[in-house]
N, C-alpha and C positions, 0 to 999 in steps of 0.2 A: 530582574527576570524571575529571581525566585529557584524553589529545587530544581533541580532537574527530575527527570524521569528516565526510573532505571528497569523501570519493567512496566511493557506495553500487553494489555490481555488484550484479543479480539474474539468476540462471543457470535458465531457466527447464529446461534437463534435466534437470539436482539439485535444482531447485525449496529454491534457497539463497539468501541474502542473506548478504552480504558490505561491511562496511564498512572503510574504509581510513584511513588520515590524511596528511595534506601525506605524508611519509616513504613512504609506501604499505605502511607496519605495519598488521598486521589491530589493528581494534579492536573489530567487532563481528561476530558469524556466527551464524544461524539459519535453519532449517527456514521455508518459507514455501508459501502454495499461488495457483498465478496460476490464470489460465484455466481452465475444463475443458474448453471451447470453441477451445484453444491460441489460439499467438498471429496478430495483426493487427493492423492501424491501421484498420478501416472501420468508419464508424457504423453503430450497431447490429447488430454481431460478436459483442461480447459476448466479445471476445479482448482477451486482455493484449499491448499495444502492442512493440514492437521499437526501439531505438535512443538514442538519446542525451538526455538529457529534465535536468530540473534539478527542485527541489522548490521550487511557486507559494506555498506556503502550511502553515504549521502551522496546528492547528485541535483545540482540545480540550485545552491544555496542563495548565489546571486542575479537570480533569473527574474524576470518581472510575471507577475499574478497574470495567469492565461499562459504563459509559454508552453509551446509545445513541443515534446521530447518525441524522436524516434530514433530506437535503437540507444536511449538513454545519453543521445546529442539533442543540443535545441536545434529545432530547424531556423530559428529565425521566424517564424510564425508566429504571431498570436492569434490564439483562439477567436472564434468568434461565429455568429449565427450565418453570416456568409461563408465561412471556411468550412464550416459545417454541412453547409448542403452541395458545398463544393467536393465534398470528401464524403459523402455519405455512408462510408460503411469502412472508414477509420477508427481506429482504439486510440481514443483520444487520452493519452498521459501527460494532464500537465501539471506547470508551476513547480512538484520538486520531484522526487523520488527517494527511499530507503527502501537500498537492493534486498531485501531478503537470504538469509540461507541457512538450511536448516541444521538441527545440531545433531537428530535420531538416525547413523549408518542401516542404512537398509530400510531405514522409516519416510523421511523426506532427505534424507543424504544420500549420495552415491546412486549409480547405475540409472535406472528406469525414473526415479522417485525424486531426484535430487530439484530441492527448492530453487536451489541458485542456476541452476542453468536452466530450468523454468524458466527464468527472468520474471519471478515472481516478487511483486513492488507492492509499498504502500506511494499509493500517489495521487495526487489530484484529479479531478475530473470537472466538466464544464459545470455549470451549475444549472443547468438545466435537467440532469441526470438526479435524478430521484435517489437520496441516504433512504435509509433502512428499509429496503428490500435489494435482493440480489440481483447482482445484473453485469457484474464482471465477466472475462474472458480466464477468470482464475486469479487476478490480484486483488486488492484491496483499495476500494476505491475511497477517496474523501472529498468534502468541502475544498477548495482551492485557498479559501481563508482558514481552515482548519487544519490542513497540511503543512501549514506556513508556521504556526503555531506550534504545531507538534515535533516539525525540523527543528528549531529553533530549542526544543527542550529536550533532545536525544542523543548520544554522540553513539559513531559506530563502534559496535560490540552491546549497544542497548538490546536485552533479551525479549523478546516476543514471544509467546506463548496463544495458540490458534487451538480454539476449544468449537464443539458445536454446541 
């Protein structure tokens, strides 16, 4: 499998993801889409958060490519171009999730601001949704084969750091 990656940047201009390891050698990089709403830390913004955060939680590890989470359960679902128009105005989070939470008190922690009760993720999306432009509801969206990829080389407590 190779390093792991121990610090993930997301460059929300390039609307990039960037993973690193101990060394600060790239080990991972792809196209990603945050916000449409840009960024914030205030409940219900509906912006993707700023600053220094770690990763609370894997979630989905042994889920099949298309699963669909809600509420960070699979429904039994997979994705698909009928469930999609069957649902048309769902936040489709599939395949895995890394809960987010921030590390800055009074910045994306705690009170108003707080990343993790956001339920601010990095997670899959269909593949029909367009990387590198914005178009989240506030989390960070990826490739479904790109997410799978990135689970696989993260453990929880990996540092994320959310730049514009």
């Amino acid at each position: 499998m190779g390093e792991l990656v121990s610090h993930i940047s997301v460059e929300v201009a390039s609307q990039t993801l960037v993973g690193t390891d101990l060394t600060g050698a790239e080990r991972f990089n792809c196209k990603i889409s945050t916000a449409s709403n840009g960024v914030g830390q205030q409940f219900g913004s509906e912006c993707t958060p700023l600053g220094s955060h770690r990763i609370r939680a894997k979630i989905g590890g042994q889920q099949a490519n298309n699963t669909v989470f809600v509420a960070r359960r699979p429904t039994g679902e997979i994705y698909s171009e009928a469930l999609a128009i069957a649902h048309p105005n769902r936040d489709w989070i599939l395949t895995r999730i890394l809960w987010l939470c921030g590390n800055e008190v009074d910045f994306n922690r705690g009170g108003l601001v707080d990343t993790q009760r956001r339920f601010i993720y990095i997670h899959g999306a269909p593949d029909s949704h367009q990387m590198g432009v914005p178009s989240s509801h506030g989390c960070i969206k990826m490739r479904n084969d790109d997410i799978i990829s990135l689970f696989d080389l993260v453990e929880v407590g990996t540092s994320v750091t959310i730049t514009e």
